[in-house]
C-alpha positions in Angstrom: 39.4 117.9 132.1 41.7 120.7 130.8 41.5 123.4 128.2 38.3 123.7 127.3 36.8 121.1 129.3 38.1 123.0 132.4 35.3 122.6 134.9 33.8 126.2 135.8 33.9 125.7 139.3 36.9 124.6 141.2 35.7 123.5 145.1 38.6 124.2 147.4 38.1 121.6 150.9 39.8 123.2 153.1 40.2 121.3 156.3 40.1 124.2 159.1 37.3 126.0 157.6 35.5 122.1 157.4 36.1 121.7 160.9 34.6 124.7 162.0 31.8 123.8 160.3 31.2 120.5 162.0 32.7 118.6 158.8 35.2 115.9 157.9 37.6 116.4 154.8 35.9 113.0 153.2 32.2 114.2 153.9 32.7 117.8 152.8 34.3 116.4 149.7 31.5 113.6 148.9 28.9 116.6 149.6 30.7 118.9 147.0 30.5 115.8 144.4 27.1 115.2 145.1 26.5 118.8 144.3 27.9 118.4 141.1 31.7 119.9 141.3 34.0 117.8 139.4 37.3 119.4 140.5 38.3 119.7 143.8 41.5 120.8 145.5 41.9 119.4 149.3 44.1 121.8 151.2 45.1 121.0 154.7 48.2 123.3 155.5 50.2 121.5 158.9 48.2 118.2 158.8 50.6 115.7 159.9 51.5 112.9 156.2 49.4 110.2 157.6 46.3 111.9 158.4 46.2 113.8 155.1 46.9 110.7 153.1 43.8 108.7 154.8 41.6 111.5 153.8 43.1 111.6 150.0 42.8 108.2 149.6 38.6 108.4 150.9 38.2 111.6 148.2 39.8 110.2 145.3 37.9 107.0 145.9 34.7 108.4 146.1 35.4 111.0 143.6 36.3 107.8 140.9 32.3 107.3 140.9 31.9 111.0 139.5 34.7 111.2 137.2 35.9 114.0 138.9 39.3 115.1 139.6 41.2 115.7 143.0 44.5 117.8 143.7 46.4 118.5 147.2 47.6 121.4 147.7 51.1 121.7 148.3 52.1 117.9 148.5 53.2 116.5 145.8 54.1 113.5 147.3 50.6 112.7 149.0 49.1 113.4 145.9 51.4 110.8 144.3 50.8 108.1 146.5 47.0 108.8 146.7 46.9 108.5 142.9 45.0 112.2 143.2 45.0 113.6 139.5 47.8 115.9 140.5 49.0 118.9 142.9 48.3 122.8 143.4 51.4 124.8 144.3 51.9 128.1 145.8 54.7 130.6 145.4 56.8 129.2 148.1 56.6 125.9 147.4 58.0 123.5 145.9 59.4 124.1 142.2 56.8 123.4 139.3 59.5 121.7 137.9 60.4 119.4 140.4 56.6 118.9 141.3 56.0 117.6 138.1 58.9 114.9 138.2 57.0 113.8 141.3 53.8 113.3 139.9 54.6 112.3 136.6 54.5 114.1 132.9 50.8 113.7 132.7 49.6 114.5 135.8 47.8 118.3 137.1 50.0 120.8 138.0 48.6 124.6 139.2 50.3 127.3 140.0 49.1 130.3 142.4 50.4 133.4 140.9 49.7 136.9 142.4 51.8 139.6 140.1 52.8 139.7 136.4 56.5 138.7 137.0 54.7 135.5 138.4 52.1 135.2 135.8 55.0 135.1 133.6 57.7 132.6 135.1 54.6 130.2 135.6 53.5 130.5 132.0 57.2 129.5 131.1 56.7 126.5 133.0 55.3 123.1 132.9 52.2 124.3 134.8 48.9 122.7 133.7 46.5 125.7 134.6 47.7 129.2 136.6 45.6 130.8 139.3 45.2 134.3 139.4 44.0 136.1 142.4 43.3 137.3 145.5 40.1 139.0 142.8 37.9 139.9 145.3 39.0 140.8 149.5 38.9 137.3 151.5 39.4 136.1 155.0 39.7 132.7 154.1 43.0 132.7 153.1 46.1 135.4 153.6 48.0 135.1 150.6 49.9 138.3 151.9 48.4 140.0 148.7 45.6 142.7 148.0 43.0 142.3 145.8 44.0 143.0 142.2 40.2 142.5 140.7 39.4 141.8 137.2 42.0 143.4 135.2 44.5 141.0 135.9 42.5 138.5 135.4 41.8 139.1 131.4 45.8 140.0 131.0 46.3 136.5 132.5 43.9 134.9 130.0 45.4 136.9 127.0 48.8 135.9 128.2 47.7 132.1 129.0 47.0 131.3 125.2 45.3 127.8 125.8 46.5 127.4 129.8 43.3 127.5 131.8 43.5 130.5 133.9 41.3 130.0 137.5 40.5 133.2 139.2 40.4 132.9 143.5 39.6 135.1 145.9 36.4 136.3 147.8 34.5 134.7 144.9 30.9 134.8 145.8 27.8 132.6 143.7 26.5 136.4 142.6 30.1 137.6 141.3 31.2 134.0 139.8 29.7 135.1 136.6 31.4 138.1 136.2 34.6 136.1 136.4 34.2 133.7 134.1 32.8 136.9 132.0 36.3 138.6 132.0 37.8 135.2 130.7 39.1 132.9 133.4 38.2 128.9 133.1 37.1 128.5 136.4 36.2 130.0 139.7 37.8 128.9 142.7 35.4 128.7 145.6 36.2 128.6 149.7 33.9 130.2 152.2 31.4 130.7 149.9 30.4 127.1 149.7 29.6 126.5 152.9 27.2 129.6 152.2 23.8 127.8 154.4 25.3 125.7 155.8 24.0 123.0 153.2 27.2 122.5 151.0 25.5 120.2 148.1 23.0 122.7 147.3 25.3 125.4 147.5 27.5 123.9 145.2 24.5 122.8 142.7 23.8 126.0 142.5 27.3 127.3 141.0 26.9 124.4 138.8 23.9 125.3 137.3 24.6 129.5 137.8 27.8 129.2 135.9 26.4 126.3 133.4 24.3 129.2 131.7 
């Protein structure tokens, strides 16, 4: 699933924006596999332990049948006892370091990173892949950051050496390809999915968009 087997899209379910759309965590997720996306990251900031565990436990089971892989953002304790494939971290959580000794030597560890000091401590790390954004402007999200475009993106790739590098950020199906273009493994996708209304095809469409 890493290096070059990095999957090219990287579906982000994220709870609020799934709720205002009418969906469940678990039936957002299944429709995202269905569309083909094989690495998903379920992010659910101030969802109570129990809750967030009962919907990791219903996305890593159905995501078994797919071979896909599922992260949690921020807890790396749910993703340890959901047997997820690992964790994505941001700046002010918890150490790489220490996330790793919770979810084991082998297990998924990302890293947000926003500047070059940051590209750079996470690089020095035990990080599995590094995410690079805001690219594009996004209200999905406030990472407290503005958008830094593509530049940063191919000094994160030449700096990565074989670290995947996933670009986030007001990523769109018509500017994923210009991403992937300036080097990064993967595009990390929010809002855009739910593009329709109709998530599956949505997503198949990045699948097959970013397969060429």
């Amino acid at each position: 699933m890493m290096g070059a087997g990095f999957p090219p899209l990287y579906a982000i379910v994220d709870a609020g924006l799934a709720a205002r759309h009418g969906w469940t965590v678990p039936d957002l997720a299944a429709a995202y596999l269905d569309g083909g996306a094989r690495f998903l990251q379920l992010r659910a900031p101030g969802v109570g332990s129990g809750v967030l565990e009962g919907w990791c436990d219903a996305v890593v089971a159905r995501a078994s049948g797919y071979g896909a892989a599922i992260v949690v953002n921020d807890r790396a304790d749910v993703a340890r006892v959901c047997g997820a494939a690992g964790v994505h971290l941001g700046q002010d959580d918890l150490p790489v370091r220490d996330a790793r000794h919770v979810v084991g030597e082998h297990a998924i560890v990302g890293l947000s990173t926003h500047t070059a000091d940051q590209l750079g401590d996470a690089l020095a790390g035990p990080v599995t892949y590094v995410a690079v954004g805001p690219v594009y402007a996004t209200s999905t999200k406030n990472t407290g950051y503005r958008p830094v475009g593509l530049p940063p993106v191919r000094h994160a790739v030449a700096s990565a050496d074989a670290i995947p590098v996933v670009a986030i950020g007001g990523i769109t199906l018509e500017r994923a390809p210009e991403v992937l273009e300036a080097g990064a493994a993967s595009v990390a996708v929010i809002g855009d999915l739910l593009a329709g209304e109709a998530p599956v095809a949505r997503v198949r469409a990045y699948v097959d968009r970013l397969a060429k």
